[in-house]
C-alpha positions as CSV (number, residue, x, y, z in Angstrom):
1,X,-46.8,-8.5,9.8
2,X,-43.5,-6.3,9.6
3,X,-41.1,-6.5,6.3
4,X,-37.1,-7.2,7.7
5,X,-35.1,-4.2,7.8
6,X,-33.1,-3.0,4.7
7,X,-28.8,-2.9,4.7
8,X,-26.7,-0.6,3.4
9,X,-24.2,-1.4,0.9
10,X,-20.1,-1.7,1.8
11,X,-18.4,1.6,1.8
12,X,-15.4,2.0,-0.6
13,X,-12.2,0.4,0.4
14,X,-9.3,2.7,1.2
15,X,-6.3,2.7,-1.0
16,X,-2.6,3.0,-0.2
17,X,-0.5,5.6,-1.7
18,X,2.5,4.2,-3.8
19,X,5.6,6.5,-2.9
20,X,8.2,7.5,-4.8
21,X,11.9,7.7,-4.3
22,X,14.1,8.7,-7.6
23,X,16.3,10.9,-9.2
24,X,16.1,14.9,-9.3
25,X,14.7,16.1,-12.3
26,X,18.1,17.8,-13.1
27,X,19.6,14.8,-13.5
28,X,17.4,12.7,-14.9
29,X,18.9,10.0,-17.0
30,X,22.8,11.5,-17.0
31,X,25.7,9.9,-17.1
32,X,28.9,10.6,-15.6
33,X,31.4,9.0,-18.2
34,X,34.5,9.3,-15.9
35,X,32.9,7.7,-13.1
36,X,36.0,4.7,-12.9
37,X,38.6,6.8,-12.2
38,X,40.2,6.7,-8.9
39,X,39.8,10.7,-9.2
40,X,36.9,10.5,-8.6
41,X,36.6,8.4,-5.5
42,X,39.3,10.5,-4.2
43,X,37.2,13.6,-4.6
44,X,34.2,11.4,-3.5
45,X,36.5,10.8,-0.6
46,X,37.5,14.3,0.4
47,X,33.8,15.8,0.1
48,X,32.8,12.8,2.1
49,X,35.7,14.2,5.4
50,X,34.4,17.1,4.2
51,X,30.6,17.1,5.6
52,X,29.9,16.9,9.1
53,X,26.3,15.1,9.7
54,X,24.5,15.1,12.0
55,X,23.6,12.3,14.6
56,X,20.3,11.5,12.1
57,X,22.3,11.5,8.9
58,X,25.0,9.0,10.0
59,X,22.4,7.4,11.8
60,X,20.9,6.0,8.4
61,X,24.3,5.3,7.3
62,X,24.5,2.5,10.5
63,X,21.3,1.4,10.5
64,X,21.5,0.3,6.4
65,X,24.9,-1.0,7.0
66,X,26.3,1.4,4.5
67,X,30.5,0.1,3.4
68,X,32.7,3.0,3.1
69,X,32.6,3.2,-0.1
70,X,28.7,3.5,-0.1
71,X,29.2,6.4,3.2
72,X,31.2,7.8,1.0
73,X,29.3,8.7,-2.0
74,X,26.3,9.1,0.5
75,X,28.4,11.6,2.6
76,X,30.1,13.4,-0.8
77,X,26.1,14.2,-1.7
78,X,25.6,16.3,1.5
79,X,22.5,14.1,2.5
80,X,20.2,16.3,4.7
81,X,16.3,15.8,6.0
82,X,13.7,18.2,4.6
83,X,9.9,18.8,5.3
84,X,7.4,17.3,3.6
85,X,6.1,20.3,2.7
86,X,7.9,22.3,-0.3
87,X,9.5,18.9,-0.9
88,X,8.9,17.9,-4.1
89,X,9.8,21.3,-5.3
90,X,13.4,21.0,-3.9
91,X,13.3,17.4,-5.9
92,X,12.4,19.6,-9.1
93,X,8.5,17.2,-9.1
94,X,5.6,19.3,-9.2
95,X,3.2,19.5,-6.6
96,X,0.9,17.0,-8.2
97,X,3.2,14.2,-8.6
98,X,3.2,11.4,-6.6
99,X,4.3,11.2,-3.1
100,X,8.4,11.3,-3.4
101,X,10.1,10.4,0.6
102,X,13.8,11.1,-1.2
103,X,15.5,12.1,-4.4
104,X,19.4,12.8,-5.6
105,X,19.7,15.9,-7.5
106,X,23.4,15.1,-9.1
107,X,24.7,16.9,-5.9
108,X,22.6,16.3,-3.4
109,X,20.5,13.8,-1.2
110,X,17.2,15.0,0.1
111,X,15.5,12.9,2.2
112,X,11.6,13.2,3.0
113,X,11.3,14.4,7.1
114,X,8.7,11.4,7.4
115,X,7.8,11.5,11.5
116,X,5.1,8.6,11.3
117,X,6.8,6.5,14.4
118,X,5.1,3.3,12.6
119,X,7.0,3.4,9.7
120,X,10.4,3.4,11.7
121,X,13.3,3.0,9.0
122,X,11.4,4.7,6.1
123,X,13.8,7.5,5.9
124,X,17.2,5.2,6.2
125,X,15.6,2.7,3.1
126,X,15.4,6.3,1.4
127,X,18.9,7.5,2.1
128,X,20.2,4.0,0.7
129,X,18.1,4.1,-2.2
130,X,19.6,7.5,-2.9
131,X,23.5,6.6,-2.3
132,X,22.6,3.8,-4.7
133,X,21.9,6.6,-7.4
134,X,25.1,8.5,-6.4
135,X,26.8,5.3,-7.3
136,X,24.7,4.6,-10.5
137,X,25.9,7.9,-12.3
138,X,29.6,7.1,-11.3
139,X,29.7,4.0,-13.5
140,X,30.3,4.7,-17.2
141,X,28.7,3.9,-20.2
142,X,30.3,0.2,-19.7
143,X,29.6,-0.6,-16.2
144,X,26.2,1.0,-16.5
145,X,25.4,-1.7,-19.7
146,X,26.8,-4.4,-17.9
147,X,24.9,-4.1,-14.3
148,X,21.8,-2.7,-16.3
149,X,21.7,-6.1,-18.1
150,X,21.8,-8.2,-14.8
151,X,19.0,-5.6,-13.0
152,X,17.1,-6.5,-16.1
153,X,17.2,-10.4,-15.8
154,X,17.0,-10.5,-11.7
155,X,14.0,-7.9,-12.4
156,X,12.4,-10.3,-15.0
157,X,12.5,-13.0,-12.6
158,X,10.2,-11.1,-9.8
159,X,6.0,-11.3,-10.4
160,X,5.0,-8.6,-13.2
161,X,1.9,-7.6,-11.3
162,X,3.7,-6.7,-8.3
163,X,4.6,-3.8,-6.4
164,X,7.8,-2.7,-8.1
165,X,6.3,-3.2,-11.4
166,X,4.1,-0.8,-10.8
167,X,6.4,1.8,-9.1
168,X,8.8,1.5,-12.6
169,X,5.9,2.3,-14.6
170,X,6.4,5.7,-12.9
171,X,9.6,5.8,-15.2
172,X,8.5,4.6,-17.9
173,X,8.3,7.4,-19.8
174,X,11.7,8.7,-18.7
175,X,14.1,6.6,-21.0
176,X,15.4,3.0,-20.5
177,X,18.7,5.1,-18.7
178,X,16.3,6.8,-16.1
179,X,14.2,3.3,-15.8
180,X,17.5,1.0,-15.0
181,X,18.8,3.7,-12.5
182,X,15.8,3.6,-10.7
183,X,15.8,-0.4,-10.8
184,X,19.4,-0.5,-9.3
185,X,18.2,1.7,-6.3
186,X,15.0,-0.7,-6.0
187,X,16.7,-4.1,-6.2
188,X,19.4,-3.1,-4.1
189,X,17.9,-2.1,-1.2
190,X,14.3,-4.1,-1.0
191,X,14.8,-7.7,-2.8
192,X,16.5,-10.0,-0.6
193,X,17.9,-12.8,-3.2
194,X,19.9,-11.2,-5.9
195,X,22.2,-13.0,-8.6
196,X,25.8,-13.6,-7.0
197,X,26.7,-11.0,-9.8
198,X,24.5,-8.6,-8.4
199,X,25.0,-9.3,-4.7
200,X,28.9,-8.7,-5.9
201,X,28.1,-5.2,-7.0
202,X,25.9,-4.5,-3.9
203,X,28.8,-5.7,-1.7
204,X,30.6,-2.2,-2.9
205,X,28.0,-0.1,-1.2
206,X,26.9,-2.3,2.0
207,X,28.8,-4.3,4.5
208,X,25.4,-6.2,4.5
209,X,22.8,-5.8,2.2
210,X,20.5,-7.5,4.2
211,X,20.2,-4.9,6.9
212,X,18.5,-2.5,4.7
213,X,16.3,-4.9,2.7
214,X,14.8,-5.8,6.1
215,X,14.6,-2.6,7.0
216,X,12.9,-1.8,3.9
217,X,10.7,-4.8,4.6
218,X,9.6,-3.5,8.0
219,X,8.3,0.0,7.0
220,X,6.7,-1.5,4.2
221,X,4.8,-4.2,6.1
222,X,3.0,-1.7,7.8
223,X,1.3,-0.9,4.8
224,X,0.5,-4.4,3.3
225,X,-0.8,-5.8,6.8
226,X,-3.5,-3.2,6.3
227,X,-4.1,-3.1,2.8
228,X,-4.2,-7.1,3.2
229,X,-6.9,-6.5,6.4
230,X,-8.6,-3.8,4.4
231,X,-8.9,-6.4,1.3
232,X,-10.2,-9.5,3.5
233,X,-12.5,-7.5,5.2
234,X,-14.1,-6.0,1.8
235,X,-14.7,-9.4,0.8
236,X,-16.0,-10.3,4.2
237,X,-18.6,-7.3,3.6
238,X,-19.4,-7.9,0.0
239,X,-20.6,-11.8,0.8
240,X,-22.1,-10.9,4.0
241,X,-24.3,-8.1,1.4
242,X,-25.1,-10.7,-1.1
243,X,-26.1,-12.9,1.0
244,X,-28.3,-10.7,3.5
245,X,-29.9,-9.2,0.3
246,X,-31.1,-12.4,-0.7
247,X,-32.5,-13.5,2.5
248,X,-34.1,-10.2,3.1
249,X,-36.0,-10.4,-0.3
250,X,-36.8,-14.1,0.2
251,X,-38.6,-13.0,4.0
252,X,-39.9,-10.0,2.5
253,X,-41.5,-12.1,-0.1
254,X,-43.0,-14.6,3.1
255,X,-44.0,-11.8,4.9
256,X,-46.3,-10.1,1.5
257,X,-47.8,-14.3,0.9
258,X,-48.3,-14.8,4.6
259,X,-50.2,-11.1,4.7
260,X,-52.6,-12.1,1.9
261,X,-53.5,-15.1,3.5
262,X,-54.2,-13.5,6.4
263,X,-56.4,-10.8,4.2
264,X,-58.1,-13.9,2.7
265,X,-58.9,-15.6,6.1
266,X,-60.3,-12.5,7.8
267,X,-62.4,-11.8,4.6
268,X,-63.5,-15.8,4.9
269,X,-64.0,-15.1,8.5
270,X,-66.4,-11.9,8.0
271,X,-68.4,-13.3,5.6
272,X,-68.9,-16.8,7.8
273,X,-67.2,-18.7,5.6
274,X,-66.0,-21.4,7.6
275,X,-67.9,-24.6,8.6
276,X,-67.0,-24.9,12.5
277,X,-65.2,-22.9,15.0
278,X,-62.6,-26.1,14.9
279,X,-61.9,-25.4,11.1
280,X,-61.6,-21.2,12.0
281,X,-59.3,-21.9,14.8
282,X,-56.9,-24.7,13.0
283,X,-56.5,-22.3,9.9
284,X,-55.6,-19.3,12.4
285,X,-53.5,-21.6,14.6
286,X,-51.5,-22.5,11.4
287,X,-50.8,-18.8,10.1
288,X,-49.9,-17.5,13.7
289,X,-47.2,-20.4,13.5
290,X,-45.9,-19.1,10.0
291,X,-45.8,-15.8,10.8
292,X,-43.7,-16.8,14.6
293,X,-41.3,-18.5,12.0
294,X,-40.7,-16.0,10.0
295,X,-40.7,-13.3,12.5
296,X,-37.6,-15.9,14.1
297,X,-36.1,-15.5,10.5
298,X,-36.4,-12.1,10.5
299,X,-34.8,-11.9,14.3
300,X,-31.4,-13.6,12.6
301,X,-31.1,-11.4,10.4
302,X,-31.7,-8.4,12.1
303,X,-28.5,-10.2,14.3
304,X,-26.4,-10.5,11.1
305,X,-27.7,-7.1,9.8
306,X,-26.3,-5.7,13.2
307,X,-23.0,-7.5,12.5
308,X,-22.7,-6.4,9.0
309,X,-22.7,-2.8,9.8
310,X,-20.0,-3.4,13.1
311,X,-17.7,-4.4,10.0
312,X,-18.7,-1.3,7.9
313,X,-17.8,0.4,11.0
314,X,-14.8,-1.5,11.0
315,X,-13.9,-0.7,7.3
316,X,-14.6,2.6,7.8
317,X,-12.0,3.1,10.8
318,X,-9.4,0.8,8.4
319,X,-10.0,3.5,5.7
320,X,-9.6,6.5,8.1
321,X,-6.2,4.5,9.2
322,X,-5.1,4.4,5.5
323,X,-5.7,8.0,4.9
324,X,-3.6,9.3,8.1
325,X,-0.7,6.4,6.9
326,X,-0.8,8.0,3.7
327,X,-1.1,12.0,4.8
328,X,2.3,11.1,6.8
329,X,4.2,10.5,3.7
330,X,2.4,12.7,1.4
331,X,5.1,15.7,0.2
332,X,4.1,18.6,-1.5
């Protein structure tokens, strides 16, 4: 008799880069005192007519439904799409930090030249999320207490274990200002229900918030829909190993019993053990029987061995689909 065939084990699940959006190291954690004073809007205002963008640049300033106010301090920061490559350097990150798609210097807006035609509205989220930080360092010490405070409690109230948790642990080690500047950016432009308070505030910057956060939502379900498949099918894979392990063993383990009986009956049969021809042929019939059952046994699992490694195959086509989503963000 012939022992089932042996699986493999599940391949690794892929993982999905977290990118990062924030302020220029130059600016880190600054604050522009004066930021109330009608001055300043004024020369936000004249740098704004200033600039001439281009079709892409106001393009993002459309399609997040950017107020004038919010195209104004968007346009005053001379917003212009880079390559990925050499990007993080003109955000002041090293190389090895993680992936950043846009960043405000204090001066300027760079925004990440992400091509990925999937993740259609990645780069007008990211020029949002950079006008919000324009507006962030325009508030003074007052305003910035005030609307930190409310970021705080709207950001309390979202699940701890969630994504933007663990994007502001990035910040965690760049001060409470650096951490609440980043939050503003993040609430604004991807959490649909905000305290009126807050929605108030956001009203300055967008004629309707809700454009960008479904924007934001769009590019980003791209990437859950296949962590989610990557995650369902991992668990598919690990039961489906468990439990084909166990059958295996179990016929493995009727195969080696049925074989000795088999060694026993042909030494019984050698040495003329048995008393008739009827006795030799019932005890044969019976193990020829057993060993057609477990060679059926054998047959189903060979079928589920067979599907088993169509969804490693699977997997491992998710996987390679993670790693090109993620090469078309990476910046270096």
């Amino acid at each position: 008799m012939v022992r089932a065939s042996s699986i493999v084990a599940t391949v690794v699940a892929g993982v999905l880069t977290l990118a990062q959006f924030g302020v220029g190291a130059a600016v880190a954690g600054s604050v522009l005192v004066d930021s109330a004073d009608v001055g300043r809007a004024l020369a936000d205002q004249r740098a704004a007519e200033s600039f001439t963008p281009d079709g892409t640049i106001t393009g993002f300033a459309d399609r997040t439904a950017m107020s004038t106010r919010g195209r104004a301090l968007y346009y005053a920061s001379n917003p212009s799409v880079e390559p990925t490559a050499g990007f993080n350097a003109l955000c002041g990150y090293g190389a090895s930090d993680e992936i950043v798609l846009g960043c405000y210097t204090g001066s300027d807006i760079y925004i990440s030249d992400v091509e990925n035609p999937d993740l259609d509205g990645i780069r007008d989220v990211t020029a949002a999320h950079e006008m919000l930080h324009a507006a962030w360092v325009r508030m003074d010490a007052a305003e910035q207490a005030e609307v930190g405070a409310q970021l705080e409690a709207a950001y309390a109230a979202l699940p701890q274990d969630g994504p933007i948790a663990e994007r502001l642990e990035l910040y965690r080690t760049g001060g409470l200002g650096e951490r609440v500047n980043e939050l503003h950016s993040i609430l604004g432009t991807e959490v649909a229900d905000l305290p009126p308070a807050l929605e108030a505030h956001y009203a300055e910057y967008f004629a309707d918030r809700s454009v960008v956060v479904g924007l934001n939502a769009q590019y980003e379900a791209v990437f859950t829909d296949l962590e989610d498949r990557i995650t369902e099918l991992v668990a598919r894979i690990d039961a489906m190993y468990a439990d084909l392990t166990a059958r295996i063993d179990a016929n493995n383990a009727e195969y080696d019993a049925l074989n000795a009986e088999i060694d026993s009956f042909n030494a019984r049969a050698d040495s003329g053990d048995f008393a008739s021809d009827a006795a030799f042929d019932a005890e044969r019939a019976d193990l020829l029987a057993r060993g057609e059952a477990i060679d059926a046994t054998r047959a189903a699992i060979d079928t589920d061995v067979a599907i088993y490694d169509g969804l490693r195959a699977e997997l491992e086509g998710l996987n390679a689909d993670a790693s090109a989503l993620n090469q078309s963000i990476e910046s270096s």
